[in-house]
C-alpha positions in Angstrom: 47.4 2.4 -34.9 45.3 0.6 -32.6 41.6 -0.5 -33.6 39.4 -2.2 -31.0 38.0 -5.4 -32.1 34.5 -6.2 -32.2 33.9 -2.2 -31.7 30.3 -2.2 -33.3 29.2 -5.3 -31.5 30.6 -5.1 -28.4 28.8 -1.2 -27.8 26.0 -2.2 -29.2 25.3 -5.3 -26.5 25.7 -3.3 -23.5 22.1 -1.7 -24.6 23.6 2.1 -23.5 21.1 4.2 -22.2 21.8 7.8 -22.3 22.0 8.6 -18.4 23.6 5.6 -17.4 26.2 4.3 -15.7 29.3 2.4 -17.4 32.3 0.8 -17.6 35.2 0.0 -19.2 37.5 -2.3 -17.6 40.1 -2.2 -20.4 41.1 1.1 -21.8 43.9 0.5 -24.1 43.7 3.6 -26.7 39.7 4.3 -25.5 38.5 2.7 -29.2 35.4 1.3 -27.0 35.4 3.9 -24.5 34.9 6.6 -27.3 32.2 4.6 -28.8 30.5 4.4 -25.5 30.8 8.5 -25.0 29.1 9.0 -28.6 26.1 6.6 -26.7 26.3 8.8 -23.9 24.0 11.7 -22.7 25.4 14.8 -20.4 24.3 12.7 -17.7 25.8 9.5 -18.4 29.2 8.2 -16.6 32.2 5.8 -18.1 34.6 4.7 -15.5 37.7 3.5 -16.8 40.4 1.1 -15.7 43.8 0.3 -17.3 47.3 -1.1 -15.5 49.1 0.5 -18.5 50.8 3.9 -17.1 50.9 4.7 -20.7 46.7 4.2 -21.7 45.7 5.5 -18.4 47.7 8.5 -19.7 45.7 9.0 -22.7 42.2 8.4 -20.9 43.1 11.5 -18.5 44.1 13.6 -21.5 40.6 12.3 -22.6 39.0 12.8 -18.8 40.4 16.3 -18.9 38.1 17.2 -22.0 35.3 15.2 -20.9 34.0 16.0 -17.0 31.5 12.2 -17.7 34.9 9.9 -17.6 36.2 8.8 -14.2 39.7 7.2 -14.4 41.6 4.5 -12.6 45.1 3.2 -13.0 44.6 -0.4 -12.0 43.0 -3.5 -12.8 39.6 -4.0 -13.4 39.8 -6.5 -10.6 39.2 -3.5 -8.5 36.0 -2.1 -9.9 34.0 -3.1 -6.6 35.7 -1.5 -4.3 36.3 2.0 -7.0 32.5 1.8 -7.1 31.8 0.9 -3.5 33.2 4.3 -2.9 31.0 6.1 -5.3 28.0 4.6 -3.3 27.7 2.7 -7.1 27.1 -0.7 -6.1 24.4 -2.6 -7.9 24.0 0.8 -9.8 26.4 0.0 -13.0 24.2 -0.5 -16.4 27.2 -1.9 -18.3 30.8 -3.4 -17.9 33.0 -4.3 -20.8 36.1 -6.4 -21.0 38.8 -6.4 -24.0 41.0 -8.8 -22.6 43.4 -8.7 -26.0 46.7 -7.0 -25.8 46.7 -3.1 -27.1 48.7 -2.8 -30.5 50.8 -0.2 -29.0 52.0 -3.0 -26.2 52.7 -5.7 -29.0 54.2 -3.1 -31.7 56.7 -1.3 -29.6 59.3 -3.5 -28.9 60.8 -1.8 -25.2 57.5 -3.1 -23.7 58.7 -6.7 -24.5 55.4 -8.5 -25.3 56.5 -9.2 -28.7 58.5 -12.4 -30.0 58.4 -10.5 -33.9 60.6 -7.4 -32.8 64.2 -7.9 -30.1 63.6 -5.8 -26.9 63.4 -5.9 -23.2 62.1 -9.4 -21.5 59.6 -7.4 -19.5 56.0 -8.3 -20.5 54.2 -5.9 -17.9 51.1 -4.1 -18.6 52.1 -1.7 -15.6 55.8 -1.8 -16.7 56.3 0.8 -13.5 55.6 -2.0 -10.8 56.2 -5.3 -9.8 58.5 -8.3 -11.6 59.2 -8.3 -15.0 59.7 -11.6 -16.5 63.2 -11.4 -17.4 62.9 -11.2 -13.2 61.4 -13.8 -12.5 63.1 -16.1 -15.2 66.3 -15.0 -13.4 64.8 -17.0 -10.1 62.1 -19.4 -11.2 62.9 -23.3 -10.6 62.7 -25.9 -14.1 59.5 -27.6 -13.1 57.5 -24.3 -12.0 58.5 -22.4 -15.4 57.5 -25.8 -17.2 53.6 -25.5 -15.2 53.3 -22.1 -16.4 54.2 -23.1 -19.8 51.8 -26.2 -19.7 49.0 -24.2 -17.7 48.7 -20.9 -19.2 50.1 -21.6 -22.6 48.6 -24.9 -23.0 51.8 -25.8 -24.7 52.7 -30.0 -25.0 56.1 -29.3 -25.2 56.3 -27.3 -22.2 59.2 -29.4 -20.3 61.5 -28.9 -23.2 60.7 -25.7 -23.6 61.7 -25.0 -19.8 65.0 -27.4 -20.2 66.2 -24.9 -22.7 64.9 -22.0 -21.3 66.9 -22.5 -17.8 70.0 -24.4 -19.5 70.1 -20.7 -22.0 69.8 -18.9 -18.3 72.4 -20.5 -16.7 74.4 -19.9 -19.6 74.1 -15.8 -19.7 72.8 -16.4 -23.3 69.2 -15.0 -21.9 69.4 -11.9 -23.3 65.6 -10.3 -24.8 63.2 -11.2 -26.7 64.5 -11.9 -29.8 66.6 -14.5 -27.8 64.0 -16.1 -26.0 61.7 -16.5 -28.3 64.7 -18.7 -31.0 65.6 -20.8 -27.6 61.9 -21.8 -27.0 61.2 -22.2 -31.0 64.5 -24.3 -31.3 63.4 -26.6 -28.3 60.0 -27.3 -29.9 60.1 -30.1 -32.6 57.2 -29.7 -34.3 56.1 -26.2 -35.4 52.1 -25.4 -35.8 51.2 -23.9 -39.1 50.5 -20.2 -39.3 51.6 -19.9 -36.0 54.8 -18.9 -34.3 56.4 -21.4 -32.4 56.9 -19.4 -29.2 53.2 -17.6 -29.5 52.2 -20.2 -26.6 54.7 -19.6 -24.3 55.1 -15.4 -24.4 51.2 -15.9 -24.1 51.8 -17.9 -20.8 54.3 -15.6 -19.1 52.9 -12.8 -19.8 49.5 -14.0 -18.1 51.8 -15.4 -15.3 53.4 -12.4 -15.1 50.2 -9.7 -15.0 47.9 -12.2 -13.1 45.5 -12.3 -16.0 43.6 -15.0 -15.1 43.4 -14.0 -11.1 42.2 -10.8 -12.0 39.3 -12.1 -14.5 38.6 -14.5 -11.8 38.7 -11.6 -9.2 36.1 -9.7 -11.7 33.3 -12.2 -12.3 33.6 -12.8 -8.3 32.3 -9.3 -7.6 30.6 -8.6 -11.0 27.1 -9.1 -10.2 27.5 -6.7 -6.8 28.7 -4.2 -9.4 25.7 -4.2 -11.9 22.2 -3.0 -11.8 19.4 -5.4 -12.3 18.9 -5.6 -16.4 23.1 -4.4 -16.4 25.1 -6.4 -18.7 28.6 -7.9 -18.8 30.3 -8.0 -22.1 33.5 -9.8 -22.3 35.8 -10.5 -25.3 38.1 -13.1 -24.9 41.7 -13.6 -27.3 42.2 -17.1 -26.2 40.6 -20.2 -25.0 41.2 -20.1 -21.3 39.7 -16.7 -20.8 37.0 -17.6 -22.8 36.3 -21.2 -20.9 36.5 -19.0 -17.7 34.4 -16.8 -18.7 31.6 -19.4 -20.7 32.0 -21.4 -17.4 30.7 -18.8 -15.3 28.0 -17.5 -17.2 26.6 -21.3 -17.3 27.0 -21.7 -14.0 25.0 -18.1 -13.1 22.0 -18.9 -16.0 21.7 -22.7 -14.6 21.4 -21.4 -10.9 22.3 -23.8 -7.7 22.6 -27.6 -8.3 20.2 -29.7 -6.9 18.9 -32.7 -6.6 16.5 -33.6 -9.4 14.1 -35.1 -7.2 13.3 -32.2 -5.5 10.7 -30.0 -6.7 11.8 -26.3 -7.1 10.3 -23.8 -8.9 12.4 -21.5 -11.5 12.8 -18.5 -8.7 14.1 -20.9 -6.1 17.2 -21.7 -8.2 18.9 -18.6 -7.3 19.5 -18.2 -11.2 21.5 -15.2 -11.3 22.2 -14.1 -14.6 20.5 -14.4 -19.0 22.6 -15.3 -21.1 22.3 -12.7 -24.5 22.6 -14.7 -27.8 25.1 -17.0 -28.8 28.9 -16.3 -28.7 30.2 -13.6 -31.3 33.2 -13.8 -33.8 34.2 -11.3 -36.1 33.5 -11.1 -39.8 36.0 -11.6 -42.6 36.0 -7.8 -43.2 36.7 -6.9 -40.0 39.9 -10.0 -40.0 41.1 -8.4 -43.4 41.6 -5.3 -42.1 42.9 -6.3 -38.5 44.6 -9.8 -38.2 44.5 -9.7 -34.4 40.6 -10.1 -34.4 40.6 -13.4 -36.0 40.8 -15.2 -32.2 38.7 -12.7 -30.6 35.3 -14.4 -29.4 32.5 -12.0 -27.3 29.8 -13.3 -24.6 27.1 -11.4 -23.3 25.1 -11.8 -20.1 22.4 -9.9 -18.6 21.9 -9.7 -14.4 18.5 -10.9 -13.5 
């Protein structure tokens, strides 16, 4: 069973207000969504995104008994132009991001996110479109896989986890999961402790893979046309580059333009954009106890000026 992390916390800093507008860039199983509803009054809205065919399947089963949700199978990379058509623009009270995998994409094995059950190398969120990354491992050159290894799983061992990886390709020993994850755990020489030895590198092809990082990118590009003034952002991140991006950005929108120090400016004239709402947001031991997968999870908050 899934259970959204951070549920409490995460509806609680978007500040609902009854008739407002909302959304949820990340549906999963709707654990946040549902929250959000409960918040809601008759008047309120929740637009929801999701590239999963399955999760956008249970949010218009959910839509169907509940005329305030608005549905969209896709990323959340294209809430500005869903809400440019709703004449929504700088209208949105609220937007929150679980970046995190769904437990239903890591437990069942055919959706191939999972290096702890054999299954199908396939790793897409919208496993109905576009390259899996059995695909893609089928084409991709040495030094390229080895980049995505280094980049998105910040893994040292990256070039001898791409050596075997292509060398087990060429080979027709490439087979699933299970497979894939003993070539790249055999090719790295020193194993972390408590951790898997291929966690690093499923995590880097499958951002490769779903344009993870493009799309958060895409998102804080077009976030502040989205939300009102006093609308908040709420993002929770499951590993360090998302959350970098995403600390990065909110610095860079509280701080304002960069200038010169010896110019004299006053606070408006710094085109600062954005408040940053308390301090960064881990969950408790109670919470970790009872679901593992929150232990990484780390929440931001901003507020649009």
């Amino acid at each position: 069973m899934h259970q959204s992390v951070l549920l409490k916390e995460a509806v609680d800093a978007l500040a609902l207000k009854p008739g407002g507008i909302y959304a949820d860039g990340t549906f999963g199983r709707g654990g946040h969504s549902q929250a959000i509803l409960k918040a809601l009054g008759k008047d309120g809205r929740l637009y929801v995104f999701d590239k999963d065919p399955e999760a956008v399947e249970v949010a218009e089963s959910l839509a169907q008994k509940d005329e305030r949700i608005h549905v969209s199978h896709g990323s959340f990379a294209e809430m500005k132009k869903v809400f440019e058509k709703e004449g929504l623009l700088e209208k949105v009270d609220g937007v929150l991001l679980d970046l995190g995998l769904s437990s239903p994409q890591l437990d069942v094995s055919e959706r191939g996110f999972s290096f702890m059950n054999k299954g199908p190398l396939d790793m897409r969120m919208n496993n109905v479109s576009g390259q899996s990354a059995a695909e893609w491992i089928k084409v991709v050159e040495e030094e390229d896989l080895a980049w995505v290894i280094k980049t998105y799983g910040e893994e040292r061992f990256s070039k001898r986890i791409a050596r075997a990886i292509i060398k087990a390709r060429d080979e027709g020993e490439l087979q699933d999961t299970k497979t894939f994850a003993d070539i790249v755990s055999k090719a790295i020489p020193q194993w972390e402790k408590h951790k898997h030895p291929a966690t690093r590198t499923f995590q880097a092809v499958r951002i490769f893979i779903n344009r993870e990082l493009d799309d958060l990118g895409a998102l804080l590009d077009q976030i502040l046309d989205v939300l009102s003034a006093g609308g908040r952002l709420v993002v929770i991140s499951f590993h360090s580059l998302e959350d970098r991006m995403v600390k990065q950005w909110m610095k860079k929108m509280a701080k304002g333009d960069e200038l010169p120090s010896y110019i004299p400016v006053k606070g408006e004239d710094l085109n600062i954009r954005i408040n940053i709402i308390g301090k960064a947001v881990k969950a408790q031991p109670e919470e970790i106890s009872g679901n593992p997968r929150a232990r990484s999870a780390i929440m931001r908050v901003a507020e649009k000026l």
